[in-house]
matplotlib code that plots the C-alpha trace (Angstrom):
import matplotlib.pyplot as plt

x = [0.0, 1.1, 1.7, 0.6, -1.5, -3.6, -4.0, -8.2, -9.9, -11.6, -14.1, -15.7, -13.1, -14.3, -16.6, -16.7, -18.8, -19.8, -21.0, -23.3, -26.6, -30.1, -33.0, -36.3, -39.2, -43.5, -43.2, -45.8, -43.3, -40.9, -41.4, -41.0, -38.3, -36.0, -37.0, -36.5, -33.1, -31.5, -28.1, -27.9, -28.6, -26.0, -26.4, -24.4, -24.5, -27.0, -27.7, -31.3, -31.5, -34.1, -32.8, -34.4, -33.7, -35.0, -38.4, -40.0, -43.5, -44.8, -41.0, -38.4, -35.0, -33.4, -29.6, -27.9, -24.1, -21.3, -20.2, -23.3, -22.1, -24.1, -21.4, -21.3, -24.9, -25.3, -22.5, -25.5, -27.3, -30.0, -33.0, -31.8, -31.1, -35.0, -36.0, -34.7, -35.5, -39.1, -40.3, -38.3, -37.3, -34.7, -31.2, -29.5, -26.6, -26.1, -23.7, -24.4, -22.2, -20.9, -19.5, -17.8, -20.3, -20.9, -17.8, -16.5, -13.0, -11.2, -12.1, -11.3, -8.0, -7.1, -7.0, -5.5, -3.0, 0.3, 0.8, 3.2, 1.5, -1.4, -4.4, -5.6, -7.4, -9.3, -9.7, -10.8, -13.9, -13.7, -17.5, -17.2, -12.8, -12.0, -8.2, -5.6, -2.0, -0.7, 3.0, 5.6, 4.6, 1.5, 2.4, 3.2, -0.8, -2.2, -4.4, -5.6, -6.5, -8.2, -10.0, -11.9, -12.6, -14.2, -16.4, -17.2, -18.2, -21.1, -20.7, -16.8, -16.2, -12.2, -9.8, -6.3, -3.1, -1.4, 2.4, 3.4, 3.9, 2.1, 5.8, 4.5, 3.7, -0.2, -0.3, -1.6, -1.0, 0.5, -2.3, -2.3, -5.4, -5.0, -9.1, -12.4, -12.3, -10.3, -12.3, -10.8, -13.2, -16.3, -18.5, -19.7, -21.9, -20.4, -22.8, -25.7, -23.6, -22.4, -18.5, -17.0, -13.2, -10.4, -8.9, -5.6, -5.6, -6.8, -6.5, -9.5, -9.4, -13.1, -11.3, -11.3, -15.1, -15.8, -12.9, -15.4, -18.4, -17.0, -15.4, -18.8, -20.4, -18.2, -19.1, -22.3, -24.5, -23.5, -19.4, -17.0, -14.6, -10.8, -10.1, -6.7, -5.9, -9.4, -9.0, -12.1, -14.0, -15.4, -15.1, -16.0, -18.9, -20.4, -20.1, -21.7, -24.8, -24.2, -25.1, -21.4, -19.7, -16.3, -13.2, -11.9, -8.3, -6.5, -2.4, -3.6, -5.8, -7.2, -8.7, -9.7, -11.6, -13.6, -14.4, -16.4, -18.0, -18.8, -20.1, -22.3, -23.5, -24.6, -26.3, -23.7, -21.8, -23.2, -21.6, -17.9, -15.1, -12.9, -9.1, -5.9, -3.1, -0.1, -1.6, 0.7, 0.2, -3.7, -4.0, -2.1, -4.4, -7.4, -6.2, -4.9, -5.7, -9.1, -11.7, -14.2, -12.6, -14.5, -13.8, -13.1, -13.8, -12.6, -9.3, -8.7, -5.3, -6.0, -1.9, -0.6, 2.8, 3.8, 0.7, 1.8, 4.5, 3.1, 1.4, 4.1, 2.2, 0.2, 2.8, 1.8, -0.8, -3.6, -1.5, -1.0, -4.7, -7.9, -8.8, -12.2, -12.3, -9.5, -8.8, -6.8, -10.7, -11.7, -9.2, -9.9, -10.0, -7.1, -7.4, -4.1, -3.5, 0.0, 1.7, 3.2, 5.7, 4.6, 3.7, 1.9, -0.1, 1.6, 4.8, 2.5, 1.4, 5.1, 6.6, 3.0, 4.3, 7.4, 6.6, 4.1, 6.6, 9.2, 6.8, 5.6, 9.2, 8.7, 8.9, 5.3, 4.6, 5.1, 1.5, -0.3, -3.2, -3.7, -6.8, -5.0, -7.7, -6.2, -7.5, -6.3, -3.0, -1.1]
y = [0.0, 3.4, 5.2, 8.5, 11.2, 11.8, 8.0, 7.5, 4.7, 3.0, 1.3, -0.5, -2.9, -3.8, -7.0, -10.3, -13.4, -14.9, -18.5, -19.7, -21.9, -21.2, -23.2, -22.8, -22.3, -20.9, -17.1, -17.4, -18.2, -15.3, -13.7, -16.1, -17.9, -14.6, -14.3, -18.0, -18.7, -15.4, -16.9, -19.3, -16.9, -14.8, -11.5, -9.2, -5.2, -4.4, -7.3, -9.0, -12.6, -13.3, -13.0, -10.5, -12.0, -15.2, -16.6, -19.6, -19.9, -18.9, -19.9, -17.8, -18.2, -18.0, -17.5, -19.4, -18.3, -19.3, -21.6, -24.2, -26.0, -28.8, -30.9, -30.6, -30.9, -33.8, -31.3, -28.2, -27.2, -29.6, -26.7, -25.8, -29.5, -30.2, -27.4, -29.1, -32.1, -32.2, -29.9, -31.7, -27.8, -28.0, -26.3, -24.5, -23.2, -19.6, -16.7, -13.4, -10.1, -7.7, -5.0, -1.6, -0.5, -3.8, -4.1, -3.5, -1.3, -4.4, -6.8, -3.6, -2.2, -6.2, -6.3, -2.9, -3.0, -5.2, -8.3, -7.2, -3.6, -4.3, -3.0, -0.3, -2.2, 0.7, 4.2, 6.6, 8.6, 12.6, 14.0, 13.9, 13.2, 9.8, 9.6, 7.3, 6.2, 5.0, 4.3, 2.5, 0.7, 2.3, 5.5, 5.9, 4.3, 6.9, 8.7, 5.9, 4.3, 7.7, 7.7, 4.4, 4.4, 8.1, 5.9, 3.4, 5.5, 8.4, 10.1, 10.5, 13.9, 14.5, 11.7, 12.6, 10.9, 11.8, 12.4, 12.4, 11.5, 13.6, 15.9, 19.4, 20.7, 21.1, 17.5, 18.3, 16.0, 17.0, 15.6, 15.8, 15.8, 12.7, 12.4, 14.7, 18.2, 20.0, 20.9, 20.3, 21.9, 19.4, 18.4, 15.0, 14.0, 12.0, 10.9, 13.6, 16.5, 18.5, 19.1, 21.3, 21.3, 22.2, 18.0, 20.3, 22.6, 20.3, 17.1, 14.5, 10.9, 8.9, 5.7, 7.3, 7.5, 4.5, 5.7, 8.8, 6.8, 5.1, 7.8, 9.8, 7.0, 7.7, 11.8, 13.0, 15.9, 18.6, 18.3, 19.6, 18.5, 20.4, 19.2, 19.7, 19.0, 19.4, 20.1, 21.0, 19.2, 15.9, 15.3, 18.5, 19.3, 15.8, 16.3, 19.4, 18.2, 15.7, 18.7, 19.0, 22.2, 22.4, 23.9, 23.1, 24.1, 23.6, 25.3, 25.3, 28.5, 26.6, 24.5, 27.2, 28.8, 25.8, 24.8, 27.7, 27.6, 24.0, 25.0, 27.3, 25.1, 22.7, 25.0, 24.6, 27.8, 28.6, 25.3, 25.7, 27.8, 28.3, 28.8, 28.9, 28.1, 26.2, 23.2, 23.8, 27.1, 26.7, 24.4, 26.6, 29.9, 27.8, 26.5, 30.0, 32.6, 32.5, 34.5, 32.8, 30.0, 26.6, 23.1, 20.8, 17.0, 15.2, 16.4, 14.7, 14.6, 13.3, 13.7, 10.3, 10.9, 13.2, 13.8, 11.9, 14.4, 17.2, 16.0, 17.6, 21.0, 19.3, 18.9, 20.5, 23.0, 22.8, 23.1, 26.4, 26.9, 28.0, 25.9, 27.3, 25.3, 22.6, 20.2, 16.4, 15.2, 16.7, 16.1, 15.2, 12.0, 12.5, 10.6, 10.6, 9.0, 7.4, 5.1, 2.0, -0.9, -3.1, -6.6, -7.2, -5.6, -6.1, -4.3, -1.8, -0.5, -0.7, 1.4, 4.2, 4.2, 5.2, 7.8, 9.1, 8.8, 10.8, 13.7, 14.1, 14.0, 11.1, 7.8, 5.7, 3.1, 0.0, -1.6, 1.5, 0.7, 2.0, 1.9, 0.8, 0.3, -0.4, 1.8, 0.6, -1.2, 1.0]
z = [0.0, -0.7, 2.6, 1.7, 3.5, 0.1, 0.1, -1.1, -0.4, -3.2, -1.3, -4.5, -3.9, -0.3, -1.5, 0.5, 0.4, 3.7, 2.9, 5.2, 5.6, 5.3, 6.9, 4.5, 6.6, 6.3, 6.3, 9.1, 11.5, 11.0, 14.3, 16.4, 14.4, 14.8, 18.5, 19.7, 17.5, 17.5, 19.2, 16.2, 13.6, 11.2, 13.3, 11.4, 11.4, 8.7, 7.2, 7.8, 9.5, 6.9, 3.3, 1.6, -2.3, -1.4, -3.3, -2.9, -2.6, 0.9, 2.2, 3.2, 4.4, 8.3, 7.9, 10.3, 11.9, 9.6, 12.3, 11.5, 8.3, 6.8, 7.2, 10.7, 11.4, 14.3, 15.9, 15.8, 19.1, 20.1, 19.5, 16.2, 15.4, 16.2, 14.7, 11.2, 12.0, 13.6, 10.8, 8.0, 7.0, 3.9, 4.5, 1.9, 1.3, 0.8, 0.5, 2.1, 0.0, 2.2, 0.9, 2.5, 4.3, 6.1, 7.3, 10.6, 11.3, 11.8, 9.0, 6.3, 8.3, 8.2, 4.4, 3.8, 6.1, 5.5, 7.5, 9.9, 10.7, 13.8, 13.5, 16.4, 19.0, 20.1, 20.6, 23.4, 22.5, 23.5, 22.6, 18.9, 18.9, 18.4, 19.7, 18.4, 19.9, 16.6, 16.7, 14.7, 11.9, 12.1, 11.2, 7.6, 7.5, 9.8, 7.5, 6.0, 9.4, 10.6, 7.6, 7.6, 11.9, 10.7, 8.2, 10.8, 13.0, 12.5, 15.8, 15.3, 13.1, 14.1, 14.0, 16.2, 17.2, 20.1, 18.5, 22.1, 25.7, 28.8, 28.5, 29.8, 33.2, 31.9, 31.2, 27.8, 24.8, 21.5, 19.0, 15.0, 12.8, 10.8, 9.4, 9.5, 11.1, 12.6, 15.4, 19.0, 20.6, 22.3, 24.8, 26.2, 29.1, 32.0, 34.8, 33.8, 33.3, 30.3, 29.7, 26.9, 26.3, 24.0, 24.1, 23.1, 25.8, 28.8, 30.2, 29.9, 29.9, 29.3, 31.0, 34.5, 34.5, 36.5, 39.2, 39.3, 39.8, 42.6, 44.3, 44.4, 45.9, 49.4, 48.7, 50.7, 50.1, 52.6, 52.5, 51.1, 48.2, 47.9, 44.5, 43.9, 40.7, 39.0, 35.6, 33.7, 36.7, 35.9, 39.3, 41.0, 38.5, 39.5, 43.2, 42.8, 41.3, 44.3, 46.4, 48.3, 48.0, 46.0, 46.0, 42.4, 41.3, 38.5, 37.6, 33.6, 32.7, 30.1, 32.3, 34.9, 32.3, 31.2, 34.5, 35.2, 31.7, 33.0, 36.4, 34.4, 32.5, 34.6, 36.8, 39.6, 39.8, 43.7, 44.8, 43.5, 44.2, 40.7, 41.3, 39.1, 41.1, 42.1, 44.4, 47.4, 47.2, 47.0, 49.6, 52.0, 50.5, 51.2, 55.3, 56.2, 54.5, 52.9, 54.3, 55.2, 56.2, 55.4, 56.5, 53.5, 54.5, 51.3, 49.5, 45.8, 44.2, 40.7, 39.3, 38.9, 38.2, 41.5, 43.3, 46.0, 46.5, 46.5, 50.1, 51.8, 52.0, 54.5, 57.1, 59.9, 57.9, 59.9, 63.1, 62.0, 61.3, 63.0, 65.8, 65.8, 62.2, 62.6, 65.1, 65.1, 65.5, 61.8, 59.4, 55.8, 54.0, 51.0, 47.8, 46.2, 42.5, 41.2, 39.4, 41.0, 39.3, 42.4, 41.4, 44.4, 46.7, 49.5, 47.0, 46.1, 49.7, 50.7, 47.7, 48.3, 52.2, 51.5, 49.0, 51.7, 54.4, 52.2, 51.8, 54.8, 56.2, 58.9, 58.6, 58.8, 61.0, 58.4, 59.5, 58.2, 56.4, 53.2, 51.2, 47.4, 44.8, 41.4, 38.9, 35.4, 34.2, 32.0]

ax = plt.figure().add_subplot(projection="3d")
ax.plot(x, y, z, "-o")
ax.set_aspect("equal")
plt.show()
C-alpha cells in the first residue's frame, strides 16, 4: 500500500462473500423464528436474519451463523437440530455479500494493512474526537486508518493521534489531525452532566469514569470536596450536582476557564469555588488565609505521576490553622493518585508508604493501612 496522507480509499473494492446456511421455513413463522433462534442466527451489522432475495413460494430463508455447516450438522445445538428435524425444514446453502459498508474497522484495516502492521485495538472517544495512539509501523498508515474508523463510526467527526507523551507541566498531549475536522473543541456528558473542552488545551481521559463513579459513591451531600488537581472538573462538576460544596483548582488557565463555563452550564456555579493556582500554594491559600474559612472533608489529588509528593504542603498545615475550624478530630480524607511498578499488593502499599513517608518528612509506621484500589494497568 502506498503510505501516503492523500491515500483514497476506493471502497468499490471492499466486497466479501460470507457463505453460510439457510434453513427454509413458512413465512408465518418469521417472528418467532427470529425471536426464539437469535443466538444461532447470522447476526451481522446491517444485514437481515431473513434473506431478503429469497423466493419460494410462501417460504423464506433463516440464515444461520457461519459456524453451523451442513457438514457438521449432528454437531449443531439440540434446538436448532430439532427445529430441522421435527419440521423436516430443507437447509440450503447460501452466500451473504458484504461489501464496505458492512464491514467492521477491523475486518477492512485487516486487508489494507500489511501483515506485519497491527491493526488499532481501540480508541478513546472525547464527545465527537476519536483519539488514536498509533506508533511505529502504524504510522506511515495513519491517515488511512483515521480515515476508515471516521467511516465506521457516525458520531466521530475528528480523528487525532497523540504524537506524544504527557511531557509538559499542563499534562496536555501533543495531537495531529489525521481524518475529519479540525475541530478540537467538544463536549460529552459523563454521569448527567455537560462538559465542553479544547482535548488540546486540557486534560480529559473517558477511562477514568468509573474511578469517578465510585469515588462519588463515598461523597455525601453537605461536605465539602478540595479538588486539587481538577482540571475542567469531571469530578467537581459531578459532586456538585451531588449537592457537596467544591473547592476546584486547577495550575492550567485553560482548564480554569472551562471549569467555570462548566459550572455554568450545569447550573452549579453557587456550589464551586474556581481557582488557578499552584496546588501547594492553594491548599495553603485555602487553610490559612481564605476569608471565610471553610472546613473541607474530602481532599482529591488526581496527578498520577507526582501527586503523591506534592502531600508535603500538609505537614503540619492545619497546626497552624484555626482551631475554631480545625482540630486532630476533623481532618480530611485524601485521595491521592500514582503510578506503582509493584507486582503485588503487599509491594504496592510498601513502595506508596514510603513515598508518603518521604513527603511528609517522617517515617510511617510500616503496618499502616492503606486503602489501594487499582484503577487501570497502563
Amino acid at each position: 500500500m502506498e503510505p501516503l496522507a492523500n491515500y483514497i480509499l476506493d471502497k468499490s473494492k471492499f466486497t466479501k462473500i460470507t457463505k453460510t446456511q439457510g434453513i427454509k421455513f413458512p413465512a408465518s413463522f418469521s417472528s418467532k423464528y427470529l425471536k426464539d433462534y437469535k443466538d444461532y442466527l447470522l447476526n451481522l451489522e446491517k444485514t437481515p436474519n431473513i434473506a431478503k432475495d429469497f423466493k419460494e413460494g410462501d417460504k423464506k430463508l433463516l440464515l444461520l451463523n457461519p459456524q453451523y455447516t451442513k457438514e457438521e450438522f449432528s454437531n449443531w445445538p439440540a434446538a436448532l437440530k430439532s427445529l430441522v428435524e421435527e419440521n423436516s425444514y430443507e437447509l440450503m446453502d447460501y452466500g451473504v455479500q458484504l461489501n464496505y459498508d458492512d464491514l467492521t474497522m477491523q475486518d477492512i484495516l485487516g486487508e489494507i494493512l500489511p501483515k506485519d502492521v497491527t491493526v488499532p485495538a481501540g480508541f478513546e472517544t472525547v464527545g465527537s474526537i476519536a483519539h488514536l495512539n498509533l506508533r511505529g509501523s502504524q504510522l506511515p498508515y495513519k491517515h488511512v486508518i483515521g480515515q476508515v474508523l471516521l467511516d465506521k463510526n457516525s458520531k466521530i467527526k475528528t480523528v487525532v493521534n497523540k504524537t506524544e507523551k504527557l511531557s509538559n507541566v499542563y499534562r496536555t498531549p501533543e495531537l495531529e489531525v489525521i481524518a475529519g475536522e479540525k475541530q478540537l473543541e467538544t463536549e460529552l456528558k459523563e454521569g448527567g452532566c455537560v462538559f465542553k473542552l479544547n482535548f488540546e488545551k486540557v486534560y480529559w481521559n473517558s477511562k477514568l469514569q468509573h474511578e469517578r463513579d465510585r469515588l462519588l459513591k463515598n461523597l455525601k451531600g453537605g461536605e465539602v470536596l478540595c479538588d486539587m488537581f481538577c482540571g475542567i472538573g469531571p469530578l467537581s462538576i459531578r459532586a456538585a450536582k451531588k449537592d457537596l460544596y467544591v473547592l476546584g483548582n486547577d495550575l492550567n488557565p485553560d482548564c480554569y476557564e472551562y471549569l467555570k463555563i462548566n459550572a455554568k452550564v450545569n447550573k452549579v456555579e453557587k456550589m464551586i469555588e474556581c481557582y488557578n493556582m499552584d496546588a501547594r500554594e492553594f491548599a495553603k491559600y485555602i487553610v490559612l488565609e481564605k476569608e471565610p474559612k471553610a472546613h473541607f472533608d474530602h481532599v482529591y489529588m488526581n496527578l498520577p505521576v507526582d501527586a503523591v509528593e506534592f502531600l508535603d504542603v500538609f505537614t503540619g498545615l492545619f497546626k497552624e490553622a484555626s482551631r475554631e475550624i480545625w482540630n486532630e478530630n476533623n481532618l480530611p480524607l485524601i485521595y491521592v493518585n500514582g503510578f506503582d511498578t509493584g507486582k503485588t499488593p503487599e509491594e504496592v502499599n510498601k513502595n506508596f508508604l514510603d513515598r508518603i513517608s518521604k513527603a511528609f518528612g517522617e517515617t510511617l509506621d510500616p503496618n499502616t493501612k492503606l486503602d489501594i484500589h487499582a484503577i487501570k494497568d497502563i
